[in-house]
C-alpha positions in Angstrom: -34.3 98.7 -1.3 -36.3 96.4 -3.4 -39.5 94.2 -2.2 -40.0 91.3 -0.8 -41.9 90.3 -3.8 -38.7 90.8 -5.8 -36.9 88.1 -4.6 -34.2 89.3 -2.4 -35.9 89.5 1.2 -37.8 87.3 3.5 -39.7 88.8 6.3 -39.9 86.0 9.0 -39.1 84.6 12.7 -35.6 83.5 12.4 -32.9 81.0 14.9 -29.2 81.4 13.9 -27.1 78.4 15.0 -23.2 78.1 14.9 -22.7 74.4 14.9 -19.8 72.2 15.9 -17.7 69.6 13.6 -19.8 66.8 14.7 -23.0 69.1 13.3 -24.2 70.0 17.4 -25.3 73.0 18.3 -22.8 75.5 20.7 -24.5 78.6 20.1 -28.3 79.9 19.2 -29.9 83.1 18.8 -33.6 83.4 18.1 -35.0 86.1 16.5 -38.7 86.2 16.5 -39.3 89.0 13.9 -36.4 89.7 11.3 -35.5 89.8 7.9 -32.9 88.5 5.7 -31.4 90.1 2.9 -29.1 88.7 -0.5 -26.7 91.2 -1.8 -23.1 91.8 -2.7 -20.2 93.2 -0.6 -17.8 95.4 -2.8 -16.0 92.5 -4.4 -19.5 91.4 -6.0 -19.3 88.5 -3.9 -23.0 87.1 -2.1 -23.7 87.9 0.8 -26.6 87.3 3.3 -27.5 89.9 5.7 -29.9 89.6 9.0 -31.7 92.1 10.4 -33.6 92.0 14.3 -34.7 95.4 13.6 -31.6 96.7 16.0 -28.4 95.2 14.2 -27.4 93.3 11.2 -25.5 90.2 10.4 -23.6 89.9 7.1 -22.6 85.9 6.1 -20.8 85.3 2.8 -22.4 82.8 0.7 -19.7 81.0 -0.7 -21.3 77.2 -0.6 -24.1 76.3 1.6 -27.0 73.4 1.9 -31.0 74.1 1.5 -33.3 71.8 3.4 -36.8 72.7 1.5 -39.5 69.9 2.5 -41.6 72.2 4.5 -41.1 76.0 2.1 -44.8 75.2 1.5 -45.3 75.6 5.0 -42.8 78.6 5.3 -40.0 76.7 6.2 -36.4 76.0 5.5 -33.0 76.0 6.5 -30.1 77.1 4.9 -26.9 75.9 6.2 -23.9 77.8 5.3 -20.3 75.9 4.5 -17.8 76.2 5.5 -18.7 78.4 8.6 -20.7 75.7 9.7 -23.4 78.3 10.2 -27.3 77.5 10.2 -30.0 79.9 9.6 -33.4 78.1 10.6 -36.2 80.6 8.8 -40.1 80.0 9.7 -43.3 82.1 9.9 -42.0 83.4 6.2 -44.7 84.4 3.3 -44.6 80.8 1.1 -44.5 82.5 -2.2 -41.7 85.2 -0.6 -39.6 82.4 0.4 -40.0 80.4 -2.5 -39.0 83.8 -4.8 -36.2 84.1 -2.6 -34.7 80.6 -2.3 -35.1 80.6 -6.2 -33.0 83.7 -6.6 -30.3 82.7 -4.2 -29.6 79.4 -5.8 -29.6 80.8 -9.1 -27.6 84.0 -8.7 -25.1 81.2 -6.8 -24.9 79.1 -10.0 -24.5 81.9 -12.6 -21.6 82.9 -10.1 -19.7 79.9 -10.1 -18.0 80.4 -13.7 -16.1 84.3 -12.1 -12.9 83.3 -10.4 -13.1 84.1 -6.8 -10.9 86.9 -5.7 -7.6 86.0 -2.7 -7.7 87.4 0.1 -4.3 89.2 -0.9 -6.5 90.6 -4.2 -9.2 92.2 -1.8 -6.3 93.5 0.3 -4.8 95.2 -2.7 -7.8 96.6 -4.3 -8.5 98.8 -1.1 -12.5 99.5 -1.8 -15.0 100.6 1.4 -17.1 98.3 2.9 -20.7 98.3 0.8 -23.5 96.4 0.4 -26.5 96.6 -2.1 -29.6 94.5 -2.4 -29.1 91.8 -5.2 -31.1 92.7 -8.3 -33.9 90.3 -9.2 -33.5 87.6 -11.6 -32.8 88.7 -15.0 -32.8 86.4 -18.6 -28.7 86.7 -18.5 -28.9 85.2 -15.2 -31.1 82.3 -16.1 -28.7 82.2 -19.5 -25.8 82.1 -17.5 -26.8 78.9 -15.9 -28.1 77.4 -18.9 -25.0 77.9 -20.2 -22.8 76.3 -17.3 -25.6 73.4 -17.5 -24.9 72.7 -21.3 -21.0 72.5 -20.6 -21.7 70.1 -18.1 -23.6 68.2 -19.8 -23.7 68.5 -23.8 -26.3 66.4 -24.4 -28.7 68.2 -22.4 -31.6 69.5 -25.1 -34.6 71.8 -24.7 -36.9 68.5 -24.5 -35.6 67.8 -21.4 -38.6 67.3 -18.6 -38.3 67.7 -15.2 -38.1 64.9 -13.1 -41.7 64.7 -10.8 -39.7 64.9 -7.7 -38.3 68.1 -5.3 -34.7 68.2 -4.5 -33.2 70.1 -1.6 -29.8 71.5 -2.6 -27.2 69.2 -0.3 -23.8 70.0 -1.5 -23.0 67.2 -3.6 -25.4 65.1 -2.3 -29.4 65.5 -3.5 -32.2 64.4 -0.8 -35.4 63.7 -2.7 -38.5 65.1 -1.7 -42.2 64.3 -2.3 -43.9 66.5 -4.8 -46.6 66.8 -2.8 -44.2 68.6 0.1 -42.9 71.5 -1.4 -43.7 73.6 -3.8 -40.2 75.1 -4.8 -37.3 72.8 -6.7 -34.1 74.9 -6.0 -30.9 74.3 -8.6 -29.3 70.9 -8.3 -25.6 71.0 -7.2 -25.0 68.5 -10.1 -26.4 71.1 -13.0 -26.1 68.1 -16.0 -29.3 66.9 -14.5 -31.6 69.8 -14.5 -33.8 71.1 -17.5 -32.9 74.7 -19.1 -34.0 76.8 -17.3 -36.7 79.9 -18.3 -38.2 82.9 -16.1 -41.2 82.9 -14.8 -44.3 83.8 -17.2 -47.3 83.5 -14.8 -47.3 87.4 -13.5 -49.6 89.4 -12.2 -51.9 91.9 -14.2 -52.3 95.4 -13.5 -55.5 94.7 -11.7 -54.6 91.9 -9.6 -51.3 93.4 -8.7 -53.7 96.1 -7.1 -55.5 93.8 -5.2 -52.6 92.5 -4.1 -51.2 95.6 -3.2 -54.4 96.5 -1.1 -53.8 93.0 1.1 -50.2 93.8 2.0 -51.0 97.5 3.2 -53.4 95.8 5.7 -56.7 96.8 4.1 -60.0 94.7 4.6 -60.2 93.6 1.0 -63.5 91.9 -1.1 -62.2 91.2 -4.9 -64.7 89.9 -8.0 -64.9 89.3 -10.9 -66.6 87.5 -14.1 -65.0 83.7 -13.9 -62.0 83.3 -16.1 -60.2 86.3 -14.5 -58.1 84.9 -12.3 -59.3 85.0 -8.8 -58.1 81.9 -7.7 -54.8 82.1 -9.5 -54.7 85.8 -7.5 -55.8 84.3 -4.2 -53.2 81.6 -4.3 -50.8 84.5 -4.6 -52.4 86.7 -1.7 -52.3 83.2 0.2 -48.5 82.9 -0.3 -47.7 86.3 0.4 -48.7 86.4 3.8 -47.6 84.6 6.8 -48.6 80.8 7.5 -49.0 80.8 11.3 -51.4 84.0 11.3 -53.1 83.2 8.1 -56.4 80.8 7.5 -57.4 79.5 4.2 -60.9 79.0 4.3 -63.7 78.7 1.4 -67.9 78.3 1.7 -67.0 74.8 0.3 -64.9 71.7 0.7 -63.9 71.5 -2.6 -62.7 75.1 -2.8 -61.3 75.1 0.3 -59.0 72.3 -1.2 -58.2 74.3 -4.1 -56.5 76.5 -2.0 -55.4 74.2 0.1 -57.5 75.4 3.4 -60.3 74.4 5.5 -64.3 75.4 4.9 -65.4 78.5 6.4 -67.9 76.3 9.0 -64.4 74.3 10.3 -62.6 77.5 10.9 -65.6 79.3 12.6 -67.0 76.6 15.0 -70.4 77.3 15.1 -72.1 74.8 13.2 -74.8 76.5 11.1 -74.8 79.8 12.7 -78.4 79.6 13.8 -77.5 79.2 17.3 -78.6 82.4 19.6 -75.6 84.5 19.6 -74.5 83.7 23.1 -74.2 79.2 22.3 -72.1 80.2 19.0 -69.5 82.5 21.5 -69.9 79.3 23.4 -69.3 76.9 20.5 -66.2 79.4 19.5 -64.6 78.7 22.8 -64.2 75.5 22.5 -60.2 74.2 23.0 -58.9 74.2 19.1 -61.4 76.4 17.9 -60.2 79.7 20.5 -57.1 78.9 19.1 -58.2 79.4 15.3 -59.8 82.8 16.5 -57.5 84.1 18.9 -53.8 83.2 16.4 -55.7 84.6 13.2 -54.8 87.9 11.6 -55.8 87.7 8.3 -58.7 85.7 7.4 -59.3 84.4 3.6 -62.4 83.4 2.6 -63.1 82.1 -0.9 -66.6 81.4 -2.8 -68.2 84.3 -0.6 -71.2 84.3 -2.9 -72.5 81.5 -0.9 -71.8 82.8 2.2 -75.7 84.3 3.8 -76.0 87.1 5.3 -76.7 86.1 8.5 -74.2 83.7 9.4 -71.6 86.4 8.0 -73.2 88.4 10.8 -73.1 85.9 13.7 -68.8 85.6 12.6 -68.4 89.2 13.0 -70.1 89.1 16.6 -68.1 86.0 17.4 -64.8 87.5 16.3 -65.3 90.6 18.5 -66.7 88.7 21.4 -63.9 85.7 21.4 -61.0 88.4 20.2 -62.5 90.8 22.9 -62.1 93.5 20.4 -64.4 96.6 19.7 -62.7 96.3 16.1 -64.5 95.2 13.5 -64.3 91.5 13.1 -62.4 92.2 15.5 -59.4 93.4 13.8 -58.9 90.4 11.5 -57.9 91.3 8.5 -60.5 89.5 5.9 -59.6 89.1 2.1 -62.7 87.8 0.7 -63.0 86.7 -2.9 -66.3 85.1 -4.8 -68.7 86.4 -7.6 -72.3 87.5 -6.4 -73.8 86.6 -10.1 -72.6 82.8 -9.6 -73.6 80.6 -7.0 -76.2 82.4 -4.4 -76.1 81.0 -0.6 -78.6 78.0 0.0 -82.1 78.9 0.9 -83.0 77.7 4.3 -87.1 76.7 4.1 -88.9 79.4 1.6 -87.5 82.8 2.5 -84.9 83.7 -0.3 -81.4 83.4 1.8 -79.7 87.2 1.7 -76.2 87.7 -0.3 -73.7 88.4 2.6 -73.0 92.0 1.3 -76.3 92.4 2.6 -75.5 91.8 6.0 -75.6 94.3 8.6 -72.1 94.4 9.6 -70.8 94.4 5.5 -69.9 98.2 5.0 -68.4 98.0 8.6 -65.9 95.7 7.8 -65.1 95.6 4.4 -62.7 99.0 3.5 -62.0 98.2 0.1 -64.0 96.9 -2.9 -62.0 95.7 -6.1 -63.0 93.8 -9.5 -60.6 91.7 -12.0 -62.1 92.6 -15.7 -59.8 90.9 -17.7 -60.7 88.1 -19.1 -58.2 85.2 -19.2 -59.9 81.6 -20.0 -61.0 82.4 -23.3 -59.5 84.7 -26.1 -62.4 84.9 -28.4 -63.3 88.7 -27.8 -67.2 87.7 -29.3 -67.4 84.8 -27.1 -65.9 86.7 -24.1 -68.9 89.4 -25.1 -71.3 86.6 -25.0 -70.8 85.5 -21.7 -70.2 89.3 -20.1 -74.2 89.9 -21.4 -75.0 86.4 -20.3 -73.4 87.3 -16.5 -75.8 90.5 -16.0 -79.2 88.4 -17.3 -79.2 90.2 -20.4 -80.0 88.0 -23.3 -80.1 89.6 -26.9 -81.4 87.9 -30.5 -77.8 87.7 -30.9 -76.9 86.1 -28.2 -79.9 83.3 -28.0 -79.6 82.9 -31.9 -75.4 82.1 -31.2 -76.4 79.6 -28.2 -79.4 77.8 -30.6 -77.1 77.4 -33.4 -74.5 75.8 -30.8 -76.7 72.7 -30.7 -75.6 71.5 -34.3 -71.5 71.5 -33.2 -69.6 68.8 -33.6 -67.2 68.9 -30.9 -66.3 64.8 -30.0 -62.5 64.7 -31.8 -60.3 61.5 -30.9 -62.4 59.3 -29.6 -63.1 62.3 -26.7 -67.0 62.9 -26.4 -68.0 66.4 -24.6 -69.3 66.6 -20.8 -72.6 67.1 -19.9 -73.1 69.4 -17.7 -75.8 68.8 -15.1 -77.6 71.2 -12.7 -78.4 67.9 -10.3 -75.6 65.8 -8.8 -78.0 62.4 -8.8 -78.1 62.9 -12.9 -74.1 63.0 -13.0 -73.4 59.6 -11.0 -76.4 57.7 -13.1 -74.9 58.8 -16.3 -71.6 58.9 -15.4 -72.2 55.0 -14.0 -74.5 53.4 -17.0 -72.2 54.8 -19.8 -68.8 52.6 -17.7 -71.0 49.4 -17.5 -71.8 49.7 -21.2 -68.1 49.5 -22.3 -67.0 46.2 -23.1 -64.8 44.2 -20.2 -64.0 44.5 -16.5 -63.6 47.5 -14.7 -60.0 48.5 -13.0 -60.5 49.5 -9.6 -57.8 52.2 -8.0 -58.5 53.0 -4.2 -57.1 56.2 -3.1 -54.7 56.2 -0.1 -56.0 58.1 2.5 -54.3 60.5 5.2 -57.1 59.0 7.9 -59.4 56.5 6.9 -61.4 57.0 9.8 -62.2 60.7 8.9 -63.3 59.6 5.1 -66.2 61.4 4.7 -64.3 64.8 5.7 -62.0 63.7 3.0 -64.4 63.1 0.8 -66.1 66.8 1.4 -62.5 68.3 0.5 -61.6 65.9 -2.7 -61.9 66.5 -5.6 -61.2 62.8 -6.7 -63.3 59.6 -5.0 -62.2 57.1 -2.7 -62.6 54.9 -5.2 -62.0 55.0 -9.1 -63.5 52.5 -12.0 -61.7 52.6 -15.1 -62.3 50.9 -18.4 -60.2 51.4 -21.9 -62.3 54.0 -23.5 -63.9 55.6 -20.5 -64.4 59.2 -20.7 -62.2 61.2 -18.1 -61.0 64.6 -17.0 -57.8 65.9 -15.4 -58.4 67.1 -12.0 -55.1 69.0 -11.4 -52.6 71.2 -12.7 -50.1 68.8 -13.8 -48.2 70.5 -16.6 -49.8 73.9 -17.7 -47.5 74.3 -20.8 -48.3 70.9 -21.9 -52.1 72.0 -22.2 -52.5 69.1 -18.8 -54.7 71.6 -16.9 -57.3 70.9 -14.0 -60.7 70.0 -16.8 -58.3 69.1 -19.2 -60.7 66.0 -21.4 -59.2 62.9 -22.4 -59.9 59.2 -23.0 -58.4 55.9 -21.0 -56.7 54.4 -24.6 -54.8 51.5 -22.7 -53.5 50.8 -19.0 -49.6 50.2 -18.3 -48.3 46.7 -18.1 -46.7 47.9 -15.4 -47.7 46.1 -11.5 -49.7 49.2 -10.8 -51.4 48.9 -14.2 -51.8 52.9 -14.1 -54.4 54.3 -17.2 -52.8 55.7 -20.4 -54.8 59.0 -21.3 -55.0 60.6 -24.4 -56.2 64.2 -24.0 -57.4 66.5 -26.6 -54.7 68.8 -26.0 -52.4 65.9 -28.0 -50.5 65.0 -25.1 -50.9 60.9 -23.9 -49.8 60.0 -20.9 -49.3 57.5 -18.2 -51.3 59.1 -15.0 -50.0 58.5 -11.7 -51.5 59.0 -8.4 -51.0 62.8 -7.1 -51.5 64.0 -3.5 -54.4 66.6 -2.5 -53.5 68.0 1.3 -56.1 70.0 3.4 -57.1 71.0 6.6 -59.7 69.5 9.3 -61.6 71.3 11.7 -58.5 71.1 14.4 -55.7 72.5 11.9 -54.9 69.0 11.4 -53.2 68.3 7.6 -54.9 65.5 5.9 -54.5 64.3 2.8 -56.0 62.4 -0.3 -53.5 59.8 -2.8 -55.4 59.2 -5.6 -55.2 59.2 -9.6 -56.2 62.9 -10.8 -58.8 61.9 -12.8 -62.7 61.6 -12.9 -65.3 60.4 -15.1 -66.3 62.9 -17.2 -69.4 61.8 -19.4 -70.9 64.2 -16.7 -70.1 66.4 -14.3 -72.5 68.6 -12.0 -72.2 72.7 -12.5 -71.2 73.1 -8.6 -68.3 70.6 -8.9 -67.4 72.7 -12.5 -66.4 75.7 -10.6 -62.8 76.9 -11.1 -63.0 74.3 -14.3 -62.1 75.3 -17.7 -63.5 72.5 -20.3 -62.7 71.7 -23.6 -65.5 70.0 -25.1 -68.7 70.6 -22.9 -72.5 69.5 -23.6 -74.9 71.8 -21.5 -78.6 71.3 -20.9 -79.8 74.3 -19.3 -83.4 72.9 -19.0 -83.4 72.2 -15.3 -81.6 75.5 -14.2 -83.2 76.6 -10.9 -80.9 79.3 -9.6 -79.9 82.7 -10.6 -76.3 82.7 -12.2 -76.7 79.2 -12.7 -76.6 79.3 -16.4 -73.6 81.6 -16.4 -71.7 79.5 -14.5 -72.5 76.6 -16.9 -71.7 78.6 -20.2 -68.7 79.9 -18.9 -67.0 76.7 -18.2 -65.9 76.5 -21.9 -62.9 77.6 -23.2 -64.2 78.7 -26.6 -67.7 78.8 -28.0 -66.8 76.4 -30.5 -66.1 73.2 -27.9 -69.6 74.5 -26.3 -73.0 72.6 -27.2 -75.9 73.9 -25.6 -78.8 71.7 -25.9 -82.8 72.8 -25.4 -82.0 76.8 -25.3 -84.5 78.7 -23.1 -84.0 82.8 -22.5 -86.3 82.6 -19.7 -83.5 80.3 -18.0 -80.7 83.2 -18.2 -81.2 85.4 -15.0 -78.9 88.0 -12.6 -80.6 88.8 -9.1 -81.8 92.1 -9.4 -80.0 92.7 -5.2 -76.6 91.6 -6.5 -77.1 93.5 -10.1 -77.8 96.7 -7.9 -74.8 95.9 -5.1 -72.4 96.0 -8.4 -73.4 99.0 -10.0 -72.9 101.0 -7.0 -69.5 99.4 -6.4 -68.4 100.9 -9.5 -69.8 104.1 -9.1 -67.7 104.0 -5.4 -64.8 102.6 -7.6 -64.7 105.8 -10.2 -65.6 108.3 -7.5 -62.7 106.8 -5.6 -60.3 106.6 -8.7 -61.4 110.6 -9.7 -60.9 111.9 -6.3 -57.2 110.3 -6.7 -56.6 111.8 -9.9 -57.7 115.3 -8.1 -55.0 114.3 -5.7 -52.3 113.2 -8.0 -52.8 117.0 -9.9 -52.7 119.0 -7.0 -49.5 117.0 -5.8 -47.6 117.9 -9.4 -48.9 121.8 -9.0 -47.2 122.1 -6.1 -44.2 120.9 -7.3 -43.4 123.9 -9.5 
């Protein structure tokens, strides 16, 4: 049988309803852990089969209606016509049920051009009942509808865009959906009005596919890596390969948290700083809404670990055994943690230098398996890519200082689009970013963001990565703050310039980015958690100013043109994180070079040499194993 990752099967709580004419329910059967399966019968026809874990159901899918606002969530319905049958799935894996929705309404489509087969036909043809898992999506498949899509509509051309809208699949009829609500766009009923389509090209290396592996067999997972290699790309997967109700999305900051649309670490745990005696934070974790977050949680995500000190990552493994009254480590949450020890250190409290949480008492306890991503996937220059690996680890050669001096003298502004400054203090980005709107000529534009909860701004404002409030002027320098068309070069950092605003009532800021794409921007919608699991959310225009922007607030950022000053650097990694930031060394100027500026903490330097050592011992003693294995096969 194939994966779930595949696209044919869902693993998730399930209600099966037969409904009446007048769409009532006269029969329900709830199914708190099951699957469900796409296949064919032995006519090659679709079918759907549930499985309880004691019997299965087989349904043909001849036409049926998908009701996706909430797939996000891991939810949807899919209401099967004519039975009149309804299949209520929840509790599923997001990215699972999204693969799988994807794969029914397509294999559907490419199947509507084959002649169904009479009754009298199936009669006469006399095969045994079978059924076989449906095989994933394929390029004929996607052909097949493109096909059926061009006949429908003949002036249909490759330039086609999608429309910025999600559409649950109704029959004949379409039901719009809010971008922001759901994260999968099944096929249109009416094909004429949908782009071509194309496979998927955003898979999984070898090495995150690993790490992904290690999180579905249940292991207690910390993955790392040098920035560029896709840990928050792979942590979205993880994220939406597990199931929502048992699953927290948690990060050392608001702004992370948001990228991967969770809550901080400090929300989830409920114990305010941590520096409570042990017995007030079991206290504090008590509380009603916070048991619940501790007592419902099975696997446990925490991004930007790096930050994370030692001692408050000590104080949640206490809590979690205490609350969960568990003599399992953390008790017996699964954690997935994912950050980069030779980035951003935790905060010193006072003048004691705050420990890395991998040097925590309870560390080797709980975590069971240590993995790093190598490949490097935000630049492609191999020298550059070099640069920054001897950079990472402190090390700074004559080549590498004489490279970063000569940097100063690029010219990097193109189309009106000056580069970024990077600054290591917040309080330099707003004075800069402030003095450089007032001296453009005219008024200012104001655009307010609509907010979830006004009353809960600041908490907004912690998660956000755009302002309550946003001053435009034509020529103001901005940046794109979301992933709004990847293909298109419109990435989160993307740089542009405000050219003109739309004459439109809403007056909305034309952009023209370096990538050569100009474009109207409209407001998007950002959607996190509070403290009490409650979903709030940010409207706003995805844009900031961008004459500066502060290296904490760079972090998952990949600039195009970026200025860096690296003369008030004053942590370890701090430098890195800057330099990194660019997507080639060509868009990079570093101004006032130091050496003495570059540094790696000696601690984290030594905790990654001995994970690799573990890594290779581990990876020789399979290899033993694997041999042995193929001996005793002859």
């Amino acid at each position: 049988m194939m994966s779930a990752q595949d696209g044919a099967q869902v693993q998730c709580s399930m209600t099966l309803e037969q409904l009446n004419s007048s769409g009532q329910t006269t029969r329900r059967q709830v199914m708190r852990k099951a699957s469900i399966l796409l296949g064919r019968n032995e006519f090659q026809e679709l079918i759907l089969r549930l499985h309880d874990g004691k019997v299965h159901q087989n349904y043909s899918v001849k036409d049926f209606k998908l009701f996706t606002k909430f797939v996000r969530e891991g939810k949807c319905t899919i209401r099967l016509l004519p039975s009149n049958t309804q299949i209520l799935l929840s509790n599923c894996p997001p990215a699972q049920l999204s693969a799988f929705l994807k794969t029914l309404t397509i294999k559907h489509q490419a199947g509507q051009g084959t002649k169904p087969m009479s009754d009298r036909e199936k009669f006469k043809a006399g095969l045994p009942r079978s059924f076989e898992a449906i095989s994933p999506l394929q390029q004929k498949d996607i052909q097949k509808v493109n096909e059926l899509r061009a006949k429908a509509n003949p002036n249909m051309g490759l330039s086609d865009r999608t429309n910025r809208t999600s559409t649950s699949t109704t029959g004949g009829k379409q039901v719009k959906r809010a971008r922001a609500d759901c994260n999968f766009s099944p096929v249109k009923a009416n094909p004429s009005k949908k782009p071509v389509l194309s496979l998927p090209s955003s898979k999984l290396n070898k090495e995150q596919a690993a790490v992904l592996s290690a999180v579905l067999s249940g292991r207690n997972v910390f993955f790392t890596g040098s920035a560029g290699t896709g840990k928050s790309f792979l942590l979205k997967r993880i994220i939406g390969s597990l199931p929502p109700k048992s699953t927290y999305a948690t990060a050392s900051t608001g702004v992370a948290a948001c990228h991967i649309g969770g809550t901080t670490l400090h929300s989830f745990a409920g114990i305010g700083s941590g520096s409570a005696p042990l017995d007030q934070c079991i206290e504090l974790a008590q509380r009603p809404g916070v048991l619940q977050h501790w007592t419902s949680c099975r696997h446990l995500i925490i991004d930007e670990v790096s930050m994370v000190e030692a001692q408050y990552f000590d104080k949640l493994e206490s809590v979690a055994r205490s609350v969960r009254r568990s003599t399992e480590p953390f008790g017996g949450i699964q954690l997935i943690m994912c950050g980069d020890f030779l980035q951003l250190p935790p905060v010193s409290k006072g003048k004691d230098k705050a420990k890395f949480c991998f040097q925590s008492r309870s560390w080797r306890k709980v975590i069971q398996v240590n993995m790093e991503l190598t490949e490097v996937r935000r630049q492609t220059d191999q020298s550059f890519i070099s640069l920054l690996q001897a950079v990472r680890v402190g090390r700074v050669t004559e080549e590498v200082t004489s490279r970063l001096l000569h940097s100063s003298y690029h010219n990097i502004e193109r189309d009106g689009i000056l580069a970024t400054r990077l600054c290591t203090h917040k309080d330099d980005v707003e004075l800069t970013n402030q003095s450089k709107l007032q001296q453009l000529p005219g008024a200012a534009r104001v655009f307010e963001a609509l907010d979830s909860d006004p009353a809960l701004e600041k908490t907004i404002d912690a998660h956000s990565p755009v302002s309550r409030e946003l001053q435009l002027k034509v020529g103001a320098q901005v940046m794109l703050t979301k992933n709004l068309d990847v293909a298109r070069g419109l990435v989160n950092g993307a740089r542009g310039v405000v050219v003109s605003f739309d004459t439109q009532k809403h007056g909305y800021p034309r952009v023209r980015f370096l990538c050569g794409v100009t474009e109207v921007m409209k407001p998007e919608r950002w959607v996190f958690k509070s403290g009490g699991g409650v979903h709030l959310s940010r409207q706003q225009l995805p844009l900031k100013l961008a004459w500066a922007i502060s290296i904490h607030k760079s972090q998952g950022m990949t600039l195009d043109c970026v200025e860096i000053s690296l003369a008030r650097v004053f942590e370890s990694g701090q430098a890195y994180v800057a330099l990194s930031r660019a997507r080639s060394l060509e868009g990079l100027r570093v101004m006032d070079f130091d050496p003495s500026v570059v540094r790696a903490d000696p601690d984290v330097l030594q905790f990654y040499k001995r994970m690799r050592k573990e890594r290779l011992l581990m990876q020789a003693s399979m290899d033993d194993f694997m041999g042995q294995n193929k001996e005793n096969c002859f």
